[in-house]
N, C-alpha and C positions, 0 to 999 in steps of 0.2 A: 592313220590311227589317231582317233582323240586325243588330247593332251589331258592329263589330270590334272584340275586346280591344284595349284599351290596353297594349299588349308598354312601350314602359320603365315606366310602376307595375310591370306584374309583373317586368323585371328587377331594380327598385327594390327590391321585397321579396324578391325570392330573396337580394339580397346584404344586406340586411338580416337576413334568416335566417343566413346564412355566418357574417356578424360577431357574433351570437349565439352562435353554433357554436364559435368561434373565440377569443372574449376570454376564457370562462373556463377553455380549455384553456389561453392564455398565460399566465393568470393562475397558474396552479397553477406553469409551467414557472419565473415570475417568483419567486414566496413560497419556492417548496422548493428551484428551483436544482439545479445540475448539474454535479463538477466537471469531468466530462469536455468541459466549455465552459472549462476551465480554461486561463489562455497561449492563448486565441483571440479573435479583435474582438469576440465576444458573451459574453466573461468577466462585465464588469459588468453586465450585463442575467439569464445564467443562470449565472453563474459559482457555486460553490460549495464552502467548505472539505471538505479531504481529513479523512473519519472515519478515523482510525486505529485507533483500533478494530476496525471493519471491516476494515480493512486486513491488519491483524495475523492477524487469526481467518482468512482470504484466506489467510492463509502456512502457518498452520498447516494449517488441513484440504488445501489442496494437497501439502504435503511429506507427511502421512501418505496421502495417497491413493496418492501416489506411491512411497513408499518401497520397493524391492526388495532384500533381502530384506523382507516385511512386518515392520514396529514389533509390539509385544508389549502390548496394555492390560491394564490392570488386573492388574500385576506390582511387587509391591514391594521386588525384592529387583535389577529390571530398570528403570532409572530413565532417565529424559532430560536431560540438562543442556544449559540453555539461556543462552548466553553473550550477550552485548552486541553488534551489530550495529557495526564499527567501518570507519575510513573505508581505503577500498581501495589508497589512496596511502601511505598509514603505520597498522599494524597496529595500533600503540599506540594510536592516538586515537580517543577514541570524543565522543560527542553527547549531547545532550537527546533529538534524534529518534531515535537506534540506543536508546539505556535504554527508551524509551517505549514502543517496538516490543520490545523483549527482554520487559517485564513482560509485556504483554496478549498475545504468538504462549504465555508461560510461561505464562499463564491459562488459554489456548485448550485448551495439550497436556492441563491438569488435566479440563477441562470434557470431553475427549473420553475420557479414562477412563485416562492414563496419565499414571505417577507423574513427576512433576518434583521434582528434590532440589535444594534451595538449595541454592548456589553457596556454599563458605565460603573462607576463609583456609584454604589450605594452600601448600606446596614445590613446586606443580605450576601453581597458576594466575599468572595476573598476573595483579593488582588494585590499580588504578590508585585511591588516593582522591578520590572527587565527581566519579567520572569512571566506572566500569564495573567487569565482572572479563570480560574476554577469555580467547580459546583459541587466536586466528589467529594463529602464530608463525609464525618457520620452523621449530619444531621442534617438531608435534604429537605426538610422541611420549610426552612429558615429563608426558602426561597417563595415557599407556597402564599399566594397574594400578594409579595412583594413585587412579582414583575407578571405582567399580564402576557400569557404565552401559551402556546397550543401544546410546545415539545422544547424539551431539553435535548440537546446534543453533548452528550460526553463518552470520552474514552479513557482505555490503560494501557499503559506499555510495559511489557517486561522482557528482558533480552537475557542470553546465554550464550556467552561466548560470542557467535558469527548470528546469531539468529534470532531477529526479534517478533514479540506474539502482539500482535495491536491487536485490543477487544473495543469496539464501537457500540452504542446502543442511543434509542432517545426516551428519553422519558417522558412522561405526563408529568405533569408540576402538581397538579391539584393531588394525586393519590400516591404520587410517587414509583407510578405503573411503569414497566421498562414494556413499551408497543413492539420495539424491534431492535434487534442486535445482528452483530457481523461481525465474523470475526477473522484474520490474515496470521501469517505466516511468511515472514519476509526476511530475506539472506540479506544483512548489513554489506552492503558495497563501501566504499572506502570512505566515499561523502558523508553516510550515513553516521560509519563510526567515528568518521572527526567530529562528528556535533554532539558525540556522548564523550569527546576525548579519550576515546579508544585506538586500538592498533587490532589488524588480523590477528586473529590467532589459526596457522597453520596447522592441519592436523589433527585440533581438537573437535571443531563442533563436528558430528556426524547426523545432523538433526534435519539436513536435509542432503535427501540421496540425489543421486547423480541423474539426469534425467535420462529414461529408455530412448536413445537416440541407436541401434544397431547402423544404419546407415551412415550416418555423420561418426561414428564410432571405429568404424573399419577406415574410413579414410586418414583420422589424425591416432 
């Protein structure tokens, strides 16, 4: 007589197999992290700091993809000034995080083949000491003629609780035209809030949901 398989060993070893399958996909998710687990219950487990860097280079190749009329590279007499990211409630104030993001988007524009002119002391900017040199006034005008340029780069920052909204755009100097805008949505990681001198707030912001992960879900 035939012997009948023993079905639980073999469902023993299929999910033994599974869990083979399985731990060293978690394991990757665990070591390298994720921040878009950022400001959600599985922060601690796949949470991950925000590269700004990345971020940055993000703003730039968007706004030049975007820009209509098209930006101009490799023109040196056609320049981009790229100003300090300041906070959207008061024009004057800027950050750690808007400077941080003003060098590396001012990096990106070089790396992608168009001229960026440092920002100097003149009758037309604000420059705030150990704090930026801004463009956002009420009265962009004040720059038009004074600096010979194809695009303005400026942005705003305004945060709520765990969660901050950066708006990008560039300008045209001569007419005051915004060519292209971009806009983020980014869950402050811990780095982020110590350079607003903030702490988490647990609990409150709900402003971004949990990401639809069922798979990664059912395991932790």
């Amino acid at each position: 007589m035939q012997n009948t398989p023993n079905l639980p060993i073999i469902k023993k070893r299929t999910l033994y197999r599974t869990i083979r399958l399985i731990l060293p996909l978690a394991a990757i998710f665990l070591i390298s992290g994720c921040s878009s687990f950022n400001c959600t219950r599985l922060e601690n487990l796949l949470g991950n700091d925000t590269d700004l860097i990345k971020l940055s280079y993000t703003i730039a190749d968007t706004l030049t993809q975007r820009a209509m009329p098209p930006l101009i590279p490799r023109h040196l007499d056609m320049p981009i000034l790229v100003t300090t990211l300041v906070d959207n409630n008061n024009l004057s104030k800027t950050s750690r995080f808007g400077r941080i993001l003003q060098e590396h988007i001012a990096s990106r524009f070089v790396q992608l083949g168009f001229t960026v002119k440092e920002i100097k002391l003149t009758n037309t900017l604000q420059i705030i000491p150990k704090s930026g040199e801004t463009i956002l006034s009420r009265d962009l005008s004040l720059l038009t003629g004074a600096q010979q340029a194809q695009a303005i780069f400026a942005g705003t920052l305004s945060h709520t609780n765990n969660t901050m909204y950066i708006s990008t755009r560039i300008i045209n100097p001569v007419n005051s035209t915004i060519i292209a805008t971009s806009d983020y949505r980014l869950c402050m990681d811990e780095n982020i809030l110590a350079m607003f001198n903030l702490q988490r707030q647990d609990g409150v912001d709900d402003e971004i949901q949990e990401p639809s992960q069922p798979f990664l879900n059912s395991i932790f």
